[in-house]
N, C-alpha and C positions, 0 to 999 in steps of 0.2 A: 283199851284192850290190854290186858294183860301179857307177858311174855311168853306164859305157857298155853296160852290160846290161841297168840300167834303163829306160835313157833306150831302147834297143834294142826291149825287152816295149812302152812306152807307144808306140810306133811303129807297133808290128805290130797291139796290140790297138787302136789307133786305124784303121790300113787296113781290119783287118776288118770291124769296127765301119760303119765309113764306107761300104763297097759295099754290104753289109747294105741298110740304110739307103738309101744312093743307088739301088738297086733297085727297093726297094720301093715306095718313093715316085713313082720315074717308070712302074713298071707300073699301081699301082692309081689315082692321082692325076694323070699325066701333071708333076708337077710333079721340078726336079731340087732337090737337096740343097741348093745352097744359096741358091735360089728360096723352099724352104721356111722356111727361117732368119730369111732378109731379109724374108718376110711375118711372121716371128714378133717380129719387132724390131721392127718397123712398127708393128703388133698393140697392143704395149705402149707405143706411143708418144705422145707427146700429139697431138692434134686437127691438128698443123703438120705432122708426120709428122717426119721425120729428114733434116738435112742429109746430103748425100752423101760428108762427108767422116765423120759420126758412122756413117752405115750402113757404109761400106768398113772403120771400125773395128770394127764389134760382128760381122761378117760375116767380119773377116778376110782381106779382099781388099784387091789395093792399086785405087788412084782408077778407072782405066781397065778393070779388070774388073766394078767397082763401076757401072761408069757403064754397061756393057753387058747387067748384070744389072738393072738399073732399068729399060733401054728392053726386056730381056725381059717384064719384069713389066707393064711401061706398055702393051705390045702387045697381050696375056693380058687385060689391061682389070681387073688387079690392083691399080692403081694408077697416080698420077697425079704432075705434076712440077708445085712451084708455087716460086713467085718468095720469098724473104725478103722481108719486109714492111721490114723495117730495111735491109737491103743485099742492093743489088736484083743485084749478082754471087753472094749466095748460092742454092740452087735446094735444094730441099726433095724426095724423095719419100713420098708421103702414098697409104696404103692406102686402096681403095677398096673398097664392102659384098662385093663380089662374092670380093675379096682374103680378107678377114678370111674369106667363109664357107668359100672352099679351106683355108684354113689349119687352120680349123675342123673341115671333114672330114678333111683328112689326120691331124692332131695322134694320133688314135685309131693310126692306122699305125704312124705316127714310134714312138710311146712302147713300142705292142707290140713290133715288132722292132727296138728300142735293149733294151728287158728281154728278150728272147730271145737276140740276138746279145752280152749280155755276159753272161747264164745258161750258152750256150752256150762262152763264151769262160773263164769261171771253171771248166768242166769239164776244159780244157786243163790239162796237168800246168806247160806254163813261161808261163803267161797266170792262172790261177786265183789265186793269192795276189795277183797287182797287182790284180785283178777287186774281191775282195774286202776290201781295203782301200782302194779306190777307195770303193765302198760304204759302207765304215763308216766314212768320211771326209765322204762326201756331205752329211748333216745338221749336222754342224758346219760345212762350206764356207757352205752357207743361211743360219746364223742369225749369221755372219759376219759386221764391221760392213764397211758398204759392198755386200752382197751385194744381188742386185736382188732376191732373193726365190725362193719354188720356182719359179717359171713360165720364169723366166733362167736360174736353173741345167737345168732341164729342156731346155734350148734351146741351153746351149753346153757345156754337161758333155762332149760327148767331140767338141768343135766341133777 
């Protein structure tokens, strides 16, 4: 298989994947895709939360979408923005109980229709072989050095 073929299937099973997903989330949970993410990054973060330039990394947004998903979150009462202790130009956001408990309820969502929608997507005749080698790739990516662990792959695996 070619590069541009490949590269072509990880595209397509990523779109699909992704409205999946993006659906589901905002009918049962009211939350979007990657509102969900940035509480899941939060989530694991220490007690200071996450600079804004680490969240737009681990989220995948550049600064200025980052900074509109924050003040989404901050309005939702999911979270809170606080000052760098050491440099007070740096500003933090830092999940709050209510954050963590959405994150909490939705994660049930997220996980069922990410293993349906690529169950459903390994059924496909030109998406099923990347499917499942994704898969059997998955537990070596985890124990990976540098790997954040299952709970990060779980959260960015087909981010």
């Amino acid at each position: 298989m070619d590069d541009e073929l490949l590269w072509g299937g990880v595209i397509a099973l990523h779109a699909r994947v992704e409205q999946r997903l993006s659906v589901a989330l905002q009918r049962q949970h009211g939350l979007g895709l990657s509102e969900y993410r940035a509480l899941g990054h939060l989530t694991l973060a220490t007690a200071s939360g996450l600079r804004m330039q680490d969240l737009a990394a681990r989220v995948g947004l550049n600064q200025s979408s980052t900074t509109r998903l924050a003040g989404r979150l901050i309005t939702a009462g999911f979270a809170f923005r606080d000052l760098c202790p050491d440099d007070k130009r740096g500003v933090y956001t830092v999940i709050t109980d209510a954050g963590r408990a959405r994150h909490a309820e939705a994660r049930g969502t997220y996980e069922e229709t990410l293993a349906a929608a690529l169950s459903d997507a390994a059924a496909d005749p030109e998406l099923g072989l990347l499917v499942r080698t994704l898969r059997t790739a998955a537990p070596r990516l985890a124990r990976s050095p540098g790997a954040e662990g299952q709970d990060a792959v779980a959260h960015t695996a087909v981010t």
